[in-house]
N, C-alpha and C positions, 0 to 999 in steps of 0.2 A: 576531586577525582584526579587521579597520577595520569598520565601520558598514558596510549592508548594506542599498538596498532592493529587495523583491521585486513583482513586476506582480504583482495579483491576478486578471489578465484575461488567457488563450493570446494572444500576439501573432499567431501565426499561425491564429488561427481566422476563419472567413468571419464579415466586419465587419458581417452580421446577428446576430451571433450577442454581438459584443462591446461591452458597454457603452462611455459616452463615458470615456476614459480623462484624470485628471486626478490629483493629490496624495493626496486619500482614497481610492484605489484601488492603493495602494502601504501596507505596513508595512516598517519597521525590521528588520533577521532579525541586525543584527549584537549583541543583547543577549548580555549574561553571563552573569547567575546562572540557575539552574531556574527560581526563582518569577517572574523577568521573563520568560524562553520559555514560560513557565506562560499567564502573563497574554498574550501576545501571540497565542498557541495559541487563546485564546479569542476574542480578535477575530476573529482566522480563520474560526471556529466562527460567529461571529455574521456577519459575511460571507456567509457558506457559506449560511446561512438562508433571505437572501432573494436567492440566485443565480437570474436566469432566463436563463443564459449560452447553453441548450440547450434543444430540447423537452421534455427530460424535467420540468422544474420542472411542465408543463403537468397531467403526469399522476401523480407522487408524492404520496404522505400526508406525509411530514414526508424531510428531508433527514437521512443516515445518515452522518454526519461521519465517527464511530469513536468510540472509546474507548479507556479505561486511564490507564497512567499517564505522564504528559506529560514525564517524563522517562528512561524506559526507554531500556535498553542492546539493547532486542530488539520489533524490529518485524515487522508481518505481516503483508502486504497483499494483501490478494484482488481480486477480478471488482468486482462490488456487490451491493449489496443485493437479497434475495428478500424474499417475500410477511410473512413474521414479520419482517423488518429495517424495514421501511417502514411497518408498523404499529405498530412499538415503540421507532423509532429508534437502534438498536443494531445491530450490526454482530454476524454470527455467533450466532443465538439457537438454531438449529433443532437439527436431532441434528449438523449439521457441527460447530457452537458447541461441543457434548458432547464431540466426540471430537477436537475440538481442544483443550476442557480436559484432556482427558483423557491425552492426550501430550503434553501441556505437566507433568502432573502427573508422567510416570516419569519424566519430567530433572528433577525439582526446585524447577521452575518454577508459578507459579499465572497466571492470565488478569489479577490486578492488577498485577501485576508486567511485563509488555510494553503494549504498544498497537496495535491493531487498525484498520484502514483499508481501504477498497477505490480500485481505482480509478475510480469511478464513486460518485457520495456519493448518488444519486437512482436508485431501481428502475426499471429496463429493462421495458415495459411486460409479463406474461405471460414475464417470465423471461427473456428473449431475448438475443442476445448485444446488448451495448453497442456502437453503430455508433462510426467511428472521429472523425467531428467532437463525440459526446458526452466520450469518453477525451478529446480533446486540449482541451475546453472546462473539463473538471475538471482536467487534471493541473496547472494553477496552482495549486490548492487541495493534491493532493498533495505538490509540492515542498515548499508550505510548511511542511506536515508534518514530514516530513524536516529541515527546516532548523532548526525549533524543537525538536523533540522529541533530535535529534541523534543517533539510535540508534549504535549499536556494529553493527550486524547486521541486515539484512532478511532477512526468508523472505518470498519469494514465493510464491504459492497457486494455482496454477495458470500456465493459458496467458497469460491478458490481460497479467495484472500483470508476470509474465516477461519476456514480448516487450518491452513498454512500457521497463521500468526498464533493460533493455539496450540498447535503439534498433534490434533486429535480430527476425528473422523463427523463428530455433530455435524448435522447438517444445518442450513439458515432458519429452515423455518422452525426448528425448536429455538433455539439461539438467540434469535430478533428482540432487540429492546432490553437486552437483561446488560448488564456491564462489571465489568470483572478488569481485576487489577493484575497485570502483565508483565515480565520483564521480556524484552525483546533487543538481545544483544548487551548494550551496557545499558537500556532505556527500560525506566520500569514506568508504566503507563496506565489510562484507564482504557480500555477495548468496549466497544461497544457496536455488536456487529447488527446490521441492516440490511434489508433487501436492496438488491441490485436497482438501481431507478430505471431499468432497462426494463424489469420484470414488472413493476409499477405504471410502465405505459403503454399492459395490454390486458391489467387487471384491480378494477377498480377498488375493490379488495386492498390490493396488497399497496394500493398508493395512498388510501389511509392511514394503515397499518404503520408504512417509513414516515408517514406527516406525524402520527403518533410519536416514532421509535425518535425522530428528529428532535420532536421537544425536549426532550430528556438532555440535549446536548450541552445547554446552556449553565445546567445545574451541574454536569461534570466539569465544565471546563472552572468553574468558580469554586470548585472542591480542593481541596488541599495536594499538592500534586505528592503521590506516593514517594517513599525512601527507596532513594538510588541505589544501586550496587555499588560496592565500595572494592571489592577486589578485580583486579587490572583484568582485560579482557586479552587474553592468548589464545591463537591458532590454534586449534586442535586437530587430532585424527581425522573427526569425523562432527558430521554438522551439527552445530547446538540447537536441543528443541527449546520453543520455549517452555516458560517456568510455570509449575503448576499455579492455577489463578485463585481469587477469591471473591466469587459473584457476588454483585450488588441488586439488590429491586431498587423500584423506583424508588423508594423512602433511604434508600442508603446504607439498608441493613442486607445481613450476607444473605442469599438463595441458594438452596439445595439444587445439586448437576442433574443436567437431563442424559438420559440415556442414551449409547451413542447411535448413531445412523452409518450404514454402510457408503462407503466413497459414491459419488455419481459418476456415471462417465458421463452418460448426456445434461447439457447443460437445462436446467428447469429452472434460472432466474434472472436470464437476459437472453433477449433475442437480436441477432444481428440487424443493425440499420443502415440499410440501401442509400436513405437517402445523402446530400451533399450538402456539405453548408458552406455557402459566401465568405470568403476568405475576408472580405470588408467586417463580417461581424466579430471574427476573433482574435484574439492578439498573435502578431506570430513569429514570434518568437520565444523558444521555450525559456531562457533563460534572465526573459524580460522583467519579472517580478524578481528575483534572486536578489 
């Protein structure tokens, strides 16, 4: 793959919103080894810091980049950050955080071992959904994610992240369990979208359903990883969607699309968590697994 640079700034966001675009506001995405995507990950990070791309910088405690580890084969990318994430700068702390260790742990897997991301790296004021010029002022910050970290496999966490990483309007609950092959930026991937574990721990239903959509993880991640893109990735006018998919059932053969669903504005698959959690129980530092 040739050299590669990325906007750190939505081209197509309202030009209030976007800083003056110049050299420093571009990195390199075409590096090789982990510990250079390592180190570039972190620019990102340091970038990300002092974003005021959108209003939310206005009302945030600290910016919720994510976490883990900066070269996992398995990615997970949520909404954004609630009331514990924006006080502790971590992504996933609350009982969601728990019970997503927690089926990460019956496959095998641990929380160091993938990386964690939303889409929205700053808290939605009182929880609320993320309006859609906030998503499209951060998703330069998530591409780049993507492009460093280089996952083998996303799981999406709900509706936002779903919608977004596909460019289309289905909603979760048609969607859940079925997996499709993606290119997202220079990264062509398997997608694999999931109920929110937020929406899982107020319906017993549906926290089957993710323990179900979970198993399936194991058998992507030891799949063949899809053919890259090969032509350089350039700035554009206007923001690139992703690339039409090609769904897998569980057995590994294609499935016919489901029909679309209209956007939600109220959130219907995570609910805000009150509660606080002991600063003793989680790592803290975001940039500690990198």
């Amino acid at each position: 793959m040739g050299e590669r640079r990325f906007l750190l700034f939505a081209e197509s966001a309202p030009l209030r919103a976007v800083a003056a675009r110049s050299p420093e506001h571009t990195l390199d995405c075409g590096v090789r080894s982990a510990a250079e995507r390592r180190e570039q990950l972190k620019e990102v990070y340091e970038r990300a810091l002092g974003c005021t791309a959108c209003p939310l910088h206005q009302t945030r405690t600290t910016v919720v980049f994510g976490a883990g580890n900066a070269d996992a084969d398995l990615m997970f990318i949520g909404e954004g950050p609630g009331a514990n994430e924006d006080r502790q700068g971590l992504p996933f702390v609350g009982r969601a955080g728990k019970l997503l260790d927690t089926l990460l742990q019956e496959i095998g897997l641990e929380r160091a071992s993938v990386f964690i991301a939303n889409v929205v790296k700053c808290r939605p004021p009182g929880n609320r959904d993320p309006h859609p010029e906030e998503i499209e002022a951060c998703h330069p910050f998530l591409r780049a994610q993507v492009e460093l970290i280089e996952p083998r496999v996303i799981c999406t966490l709900g509706n936002f992240s779903t919608k977004l990483l596909r460019g289309d309007p289905t909603g979760i609950t048609r969607l859940h369990g079925r997996a499709e092959v993606r290119t997202i930026g220079a990264r062509t991937i398997r997608l694999l979208p999931l109920f929110h574990p937020a929406a899982a721990l107020y319906t017993p239903s549906s926290l089957q359903t993710l323990r179900e959509d979970f198993s399936r993880i194991p058998e992507l991640l030891a799949a063949p990883l899809p053919p890259q893109p090969d032509a350089p990735l350039t700035a554009s006018p206007t923001a690139e969607a992703p690339s039409e998919a090609r769904c897998e059932t569980p057995s590994g053969g294609p499935a016919t699309g489901a029909s679309p669903e209209s956007p939600r504005h109220a959130r219907s698959d995570a609910q805000p968590e009150p509660e606080l959690v002991p600063e003793s129980e989680i790592v803290t530092e975001q940039l500690g697994l990198f």
